[in-house]
C-alpha positions in Angstrom: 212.1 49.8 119.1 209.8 47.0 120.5 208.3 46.4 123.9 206.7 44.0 125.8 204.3 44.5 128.5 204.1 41.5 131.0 201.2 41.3 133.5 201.4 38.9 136.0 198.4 37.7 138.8 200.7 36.6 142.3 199.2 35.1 145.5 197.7 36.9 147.8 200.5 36.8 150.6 203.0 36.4 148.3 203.7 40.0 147.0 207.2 40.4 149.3 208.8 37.2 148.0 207.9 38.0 144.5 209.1 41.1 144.6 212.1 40.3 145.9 213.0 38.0 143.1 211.5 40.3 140.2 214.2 43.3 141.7 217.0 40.9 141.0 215.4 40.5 137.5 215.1 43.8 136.9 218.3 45.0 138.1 219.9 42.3 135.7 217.6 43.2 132.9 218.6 46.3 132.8 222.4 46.3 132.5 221.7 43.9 129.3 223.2 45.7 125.8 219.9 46.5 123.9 217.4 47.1 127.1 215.9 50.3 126.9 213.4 50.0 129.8 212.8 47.6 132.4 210.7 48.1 135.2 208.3 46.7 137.3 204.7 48.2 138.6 202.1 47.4 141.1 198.8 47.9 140.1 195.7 49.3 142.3 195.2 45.6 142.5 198.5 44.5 145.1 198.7 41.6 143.6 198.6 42.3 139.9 202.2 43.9 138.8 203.2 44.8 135.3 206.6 44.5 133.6 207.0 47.2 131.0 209.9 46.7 129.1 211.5 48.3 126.1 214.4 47.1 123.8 216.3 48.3 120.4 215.1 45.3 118.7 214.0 41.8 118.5 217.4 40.2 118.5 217.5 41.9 121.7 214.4 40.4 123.2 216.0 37.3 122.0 219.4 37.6 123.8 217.0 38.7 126.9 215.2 35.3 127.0 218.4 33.2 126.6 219.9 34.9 129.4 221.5 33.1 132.7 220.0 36.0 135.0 216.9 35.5 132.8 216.6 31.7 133.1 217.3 31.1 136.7 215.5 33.5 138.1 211.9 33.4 136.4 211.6 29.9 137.5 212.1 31.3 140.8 209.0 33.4 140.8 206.5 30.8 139.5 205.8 29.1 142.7 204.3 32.9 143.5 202.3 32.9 140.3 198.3 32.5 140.1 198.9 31.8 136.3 200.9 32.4 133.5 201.9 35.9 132.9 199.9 37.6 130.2 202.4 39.2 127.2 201.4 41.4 125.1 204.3 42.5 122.8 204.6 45.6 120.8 205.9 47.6 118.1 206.8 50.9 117.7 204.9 52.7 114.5 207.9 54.9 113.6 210.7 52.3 114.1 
């Protein structure tokens, strides 16, 4: 199993639109074969959210980026972006 965690900075004011675009991501995500997990948080900080995402394995993290859903619609939530998202990615120790 590996994982990613995504954290992402938004503009202030921006919160409703972003969200609205990173449901149809995760709604997508989430019906792909190999997606264990994908979900997005709100921190204490309303405009820091956190994708935490789970998948069988790297090939599927693969066929995740190279998605349609994917590709059109994370170019839809950069004009709400302060920066680039941070990504950590991670493995399980027992896979």
């Amino acid at each position: 199993m590996v994982g990613i965690v995504a954290t992402i900075k938004v503009k202030d004011d921006q919160q409703a639109a972003f969200e609205e675009v990173a449901n149809q991501l995760v709604a997508a995500s989430r019906a792909e074969p190999g997606c264990l997990e994908y979900t997005l948080w709100r921190t204490a900080d309303s405009t820091v959210y956190v994708f935490v995402e789970r998948y069988q394995s790297p090939e599927a993290i693969e066929a995740h980026k190279k998605s349609d859903h994917f590709r059109q619609l994370g170019p839809q939530m950069a004009p709400f972006l302060e920066a680039a998202p941070e990504l950590k990615m991670l493995v399980s120790p027992t896979s």
